[in-house]
C-alpha positions as CSV (number, residue, x, y, z in Angstrom):
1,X,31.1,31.3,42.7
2,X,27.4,31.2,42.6
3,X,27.0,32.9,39.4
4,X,29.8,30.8,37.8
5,X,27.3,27.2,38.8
6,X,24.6,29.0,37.6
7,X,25.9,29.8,34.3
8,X,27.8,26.0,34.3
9,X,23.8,24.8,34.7
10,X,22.5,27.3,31.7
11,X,24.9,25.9,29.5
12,X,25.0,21.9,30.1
13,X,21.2,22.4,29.8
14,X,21.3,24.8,26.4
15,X,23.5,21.5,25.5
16,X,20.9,18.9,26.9
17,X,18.1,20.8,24.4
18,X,20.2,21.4,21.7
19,X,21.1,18.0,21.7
20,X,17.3,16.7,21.8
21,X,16.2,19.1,19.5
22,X,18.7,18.0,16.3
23,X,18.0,13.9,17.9
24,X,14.6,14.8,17.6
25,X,14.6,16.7,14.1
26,X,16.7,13.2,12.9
27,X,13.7,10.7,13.4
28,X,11.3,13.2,12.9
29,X,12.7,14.1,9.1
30,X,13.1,10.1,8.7
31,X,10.0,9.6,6.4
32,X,9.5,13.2,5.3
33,X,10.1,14.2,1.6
34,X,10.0,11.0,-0.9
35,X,13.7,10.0,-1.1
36,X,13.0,6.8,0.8
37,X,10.5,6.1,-1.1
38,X,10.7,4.1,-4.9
39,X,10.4,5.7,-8.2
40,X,7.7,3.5,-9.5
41,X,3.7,4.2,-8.7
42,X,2.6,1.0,-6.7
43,X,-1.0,-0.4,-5.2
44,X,-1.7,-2.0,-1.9
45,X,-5.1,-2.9,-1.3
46,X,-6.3,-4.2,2.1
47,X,-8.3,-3.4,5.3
48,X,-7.7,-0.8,7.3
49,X,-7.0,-1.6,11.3
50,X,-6.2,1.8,12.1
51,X,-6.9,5.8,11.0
52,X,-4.6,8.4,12.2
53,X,-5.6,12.3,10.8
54,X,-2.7,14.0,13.4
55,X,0.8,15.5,12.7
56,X,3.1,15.1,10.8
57,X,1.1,12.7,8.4
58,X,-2.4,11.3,8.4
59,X,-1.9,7.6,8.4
60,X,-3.1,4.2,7.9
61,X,-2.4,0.9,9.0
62,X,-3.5,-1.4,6.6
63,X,-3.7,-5.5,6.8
64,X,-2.6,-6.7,3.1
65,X,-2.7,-10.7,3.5
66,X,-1.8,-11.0,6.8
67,X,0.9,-8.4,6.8
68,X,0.1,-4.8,8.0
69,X,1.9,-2.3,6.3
70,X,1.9,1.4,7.3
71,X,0.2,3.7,4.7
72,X,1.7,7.7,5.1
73,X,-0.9,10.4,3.5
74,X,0.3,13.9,3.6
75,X,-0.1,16.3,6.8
76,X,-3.5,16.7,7.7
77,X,-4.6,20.0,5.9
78,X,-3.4,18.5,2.8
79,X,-5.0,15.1,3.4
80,X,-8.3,16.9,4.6
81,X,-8.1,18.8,1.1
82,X,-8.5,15.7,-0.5
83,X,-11.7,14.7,1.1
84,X,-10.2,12.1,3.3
85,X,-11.5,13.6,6.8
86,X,-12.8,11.5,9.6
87,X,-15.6,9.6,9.1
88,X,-15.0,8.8,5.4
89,X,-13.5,5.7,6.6
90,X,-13.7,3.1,9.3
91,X,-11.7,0.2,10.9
92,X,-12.3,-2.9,8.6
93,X,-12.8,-1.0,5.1
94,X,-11.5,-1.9,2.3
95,X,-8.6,0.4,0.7
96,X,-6.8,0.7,-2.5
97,X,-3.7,2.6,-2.1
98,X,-1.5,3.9,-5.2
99,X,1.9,5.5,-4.6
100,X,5.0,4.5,-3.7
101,X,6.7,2.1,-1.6
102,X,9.4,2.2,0.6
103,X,13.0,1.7,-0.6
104,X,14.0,-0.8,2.0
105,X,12.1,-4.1,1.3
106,X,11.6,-5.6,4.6
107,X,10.1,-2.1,5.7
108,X,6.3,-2.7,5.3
109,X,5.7,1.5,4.6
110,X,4.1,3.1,1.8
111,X,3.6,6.7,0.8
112,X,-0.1,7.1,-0.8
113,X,-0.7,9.8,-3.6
114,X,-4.2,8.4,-4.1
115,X,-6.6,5.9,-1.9
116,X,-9.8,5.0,-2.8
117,X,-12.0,3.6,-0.4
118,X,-15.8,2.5,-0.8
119,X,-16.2,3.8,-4.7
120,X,-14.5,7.3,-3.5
121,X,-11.1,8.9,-4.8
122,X,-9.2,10.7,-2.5
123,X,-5.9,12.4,-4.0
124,X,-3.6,12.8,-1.3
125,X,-1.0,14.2,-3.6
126,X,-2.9,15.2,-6.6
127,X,0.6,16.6,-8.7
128,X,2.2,13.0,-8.0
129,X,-0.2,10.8,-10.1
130,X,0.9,9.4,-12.7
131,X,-1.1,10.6,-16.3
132,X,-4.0,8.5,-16.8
C-alpha cells in the first residue's frame, strides 16, 4: 500500500512538471522567432526608460510620444556582439530603432535589427537589414 501512494505521488507530480514545463515553453516561445512580427522594416525613435541585457532577449523600453513601447534585441551574446553592452546607453537617451513591428496593432512591441543611439550603430541582427 505504501509503495502504491508513493508511486500515485511520483506520477501526479511527473504530471504537475510536465504540465508547467510545456505552460512554460508556451509564453516563453510567444515572442521568439519573427512570425509575430511584420514584413516591412520600421523606425521608432524615442527615450529609453529602461535597459534590460538578460535572457532571453536584451530589451528596451522606449517612450515614443507619450507611449512606451517594448523594443526586443536578440539574446545577450548576440546583442553584446553588436556592441550594445552595458554602459553604451543610459535611461533618458535617445534611440532610433529599425526593424520590425509587431503584427497585432494595439501591441506596443518591436523587434530591433539595428539601434542607433548617440551617433553609434549597433546591428542587433546584422543579416536582417535591409540593402542600403
Amino acid at each position: 500500500m505504501r509503495l502504491i501512494r508513493k508511486s500515485l505521488v511520483f506520477a501526479f507530480a511527473a504530471v504537475i512538471m510536465a504540465a508547467s514545463v510545456g505552460l512554460g515553453a508556451g509564453v516563453v516561445q510567444a515572442h521568439h522567432g519573427w512570425a509575430w512580427t511584420e514584413d516591412d522594416i520600421s523606425e521608432l525613435e524615442g527615450t529609453i526608460v529602461s535597459i534590460s541585457l538578460g535572457n532571453p532577449h536584451a530589451a528596451l523600453d522606449v517612450d515614443v510620444d507619450g507611449e512606451i513601447w517594448h523594443v526586443e534585441l536578440a539574446p545577450p551574446r548576440a546583442t553584446a556582439s553588436s556592441g550594445f553592452v552595458e554602459g553604451v546607453a543610459d535611461e533618458g537617451d535617445t534611440v532610433q530603432a529599425i526593424g520590425h513591428r509587431s503584427r497585432t496593432p494595439e501591441e506596443r512591441t518591436f523587434k530591433a535589427v539595428r539601434l542607433i543611439i548617440g551617433g553609434e550603430t549597433y546591428d542587433i541582427y546584422p543579416r536582417r537589414l535591409p540593402a542600403d
